[in-house]
C-alpha positions, 0 to 999 in steps of 0.5 A: 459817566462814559463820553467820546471825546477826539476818538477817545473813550472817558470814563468818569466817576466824580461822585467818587473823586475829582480825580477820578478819571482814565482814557482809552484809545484804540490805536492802530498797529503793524500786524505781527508776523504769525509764525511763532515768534515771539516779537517786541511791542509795535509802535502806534499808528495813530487812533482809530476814528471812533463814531456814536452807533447811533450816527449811523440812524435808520443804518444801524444794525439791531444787535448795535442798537441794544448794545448801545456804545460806540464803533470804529472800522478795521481792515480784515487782518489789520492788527490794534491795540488799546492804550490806557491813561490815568492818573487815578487807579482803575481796575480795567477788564478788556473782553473780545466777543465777551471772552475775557483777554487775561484769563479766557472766561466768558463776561462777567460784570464782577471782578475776580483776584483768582485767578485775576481777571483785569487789568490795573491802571496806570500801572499797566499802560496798554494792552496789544492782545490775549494773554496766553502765557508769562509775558506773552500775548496773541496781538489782536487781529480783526477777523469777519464773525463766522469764519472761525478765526476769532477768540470767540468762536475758538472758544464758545463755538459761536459767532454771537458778539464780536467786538470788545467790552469794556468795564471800569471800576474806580478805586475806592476814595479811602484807598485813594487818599492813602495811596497819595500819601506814599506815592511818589510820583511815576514817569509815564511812557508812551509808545511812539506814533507815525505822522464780494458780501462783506460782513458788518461786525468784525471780532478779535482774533489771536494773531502773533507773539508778542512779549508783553506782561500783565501785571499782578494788582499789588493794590488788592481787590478790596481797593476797588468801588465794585459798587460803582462801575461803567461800561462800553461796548466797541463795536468793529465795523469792516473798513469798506462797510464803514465808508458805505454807512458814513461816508467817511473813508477809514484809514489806510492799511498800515504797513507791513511788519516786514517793510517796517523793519526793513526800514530800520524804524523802532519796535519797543519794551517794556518792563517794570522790574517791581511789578509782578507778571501774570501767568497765561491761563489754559484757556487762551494758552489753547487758542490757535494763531490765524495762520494755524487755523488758515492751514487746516482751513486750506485758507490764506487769511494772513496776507503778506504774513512774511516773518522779519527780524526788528533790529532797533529796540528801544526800552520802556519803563526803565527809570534809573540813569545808568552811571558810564565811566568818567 
């Protein structure tokens, strides 16, 4: 069962567990600079507004219809990221434009071990963009469909979907019952928070750098209900398209990466000694940033795309209290 509740998607199994049960949130971020340097994490800017398509009535566009899910409004070039929470085990697979983000192939409702093709919750906490190498990602960037920006289009030739995908598989309740029987318990972190013709579907285009590793499922596929799964399309709406359809004013731009560092506010790490990171596969390792593809398209697509230098960095995920002298 999925429900939206306060801008958060739930995705529930209790016929498996109790327990069962992980949320996700689509949070707002600074965009990176794209200049081929590799960034710490961004802080959140807050959730996105998310809306039931079928909100928008008689306005809906007939792919939302099939496709069911939800929605929420981007700005053009504004940058997000999806934040997972979960005390159970999930096995999360993340698509843009049907494109999956940890390996680059196209949808497939199954799981794969090789190469991997999800993510494991909790262990993984969140997910900023495309992974195109060890410890690396391209943050994801809202680009209009059409323009050839997007995953999508880099790698398929077409503008046909847009938005994101995501489907959730549970672990089994047997694996889940051992697991508690050797776990201890995790300290969980969370990244801080701050108090003409426009197109209608957005899609996710790889924007900057950012270090960020996905980790290898220590678990084992055989520990997920493959039988048992739900899954969501995310639809991306053009911020000024959102306000015309709901009336609702999407929210403000966010600052620049620039302005943020200039300010002295922190960026963030994170790093899990005792987890295993992915490596990038050659599909995404080929795509090009926005701004490569706006140099050859003699476009300016990134605007205010200055690089800049994050002085405070504040680490995440490590929980050993370092002994100083006495």
């Amino acid at each position: 069962m999925i429900e939206l509740i306060q801008n958060q998607l739930v995705f529930s199994f209790p016929e498996i567990h109790p327990d069962a049960r992980c949320t996700i949130e689509f949070q707002r971020t600074l965009r990176l600079p794209d200049d081929n340097k590799a960034y710490p994490l961004p802080p959140g800017l807050g959730k996105f507004p998310l809306m039931h398509v079928d909100d928008l009535g008689e306005c809906l566009p007939r792919d939302w219809e099939t496709h069911g899910g939800i929605f929420f409004p981007m700005h053009q070039a504004e940058a997000m990221w999806i934040s997972f929470n979960s005390d159970y085990p999930f096995a999360i697979k993340v698509a843009a434009g049907k494109i999956n983000a940890v390996t680059g192939d196209s949808w497939s409702n199954q799981l794969h071990a090789n190469p991997q093709d999800y993510l494991i919750i909790p262990k993984q906490p969140w997910l900023d963009g495309f992974c195109i190498s060890k410890g690396k990602i391209r943050q994801f960037v809202a680009m209009p469909l059409g323009d050839g920006y997007t995953a999508e289009e880099q790698l398929t030739g077409a503008a046909e979907h847009g938005g994101i995908q995501i489907i959730a598989y549970p672990m089994k309740r047997e694996a889940y019952q051992q697991l508690l029987a050797i776990r201890n318990s995790e300290i969980k972190f969370s990244r801080s928070t701050m108090n003409e013709t426009l197109p209608v579907s957005m899609g996710l285009a790889p924007g900057g750098l950012m270090r960020q590793e996905i980790y290898e499922d220590y678990h084992g596929i055989s520990a997920w209900d493959t039988a048992i799964f739900s899954r969501c399309y995310v639809h991306i709406i053009n911020s000024q398209i959102y306000h015309a359809l709901t009336g609702n004013h999407p929210p403000t731009k966010a600052p620049t990466a620039k302005d943020y560092a200039q300010a002295a506010l922190p960026w963030f790490q994170y790093y899990d000694e005792q987890a295993a990171a992915l490596s990038g596969k050659p599909a995404l390792s080929k795509l090009d940033g926005i701004a490569a593809i706006g140099i050859k398209k003699n476009e300016t697509p990134l605007p205010e795309n200055e690089s800049c230098d994050p002085a405070h960095i504040r680490n995440l995920g490590a929980n050993i209290v370092r002994e100083g002298e006495f």
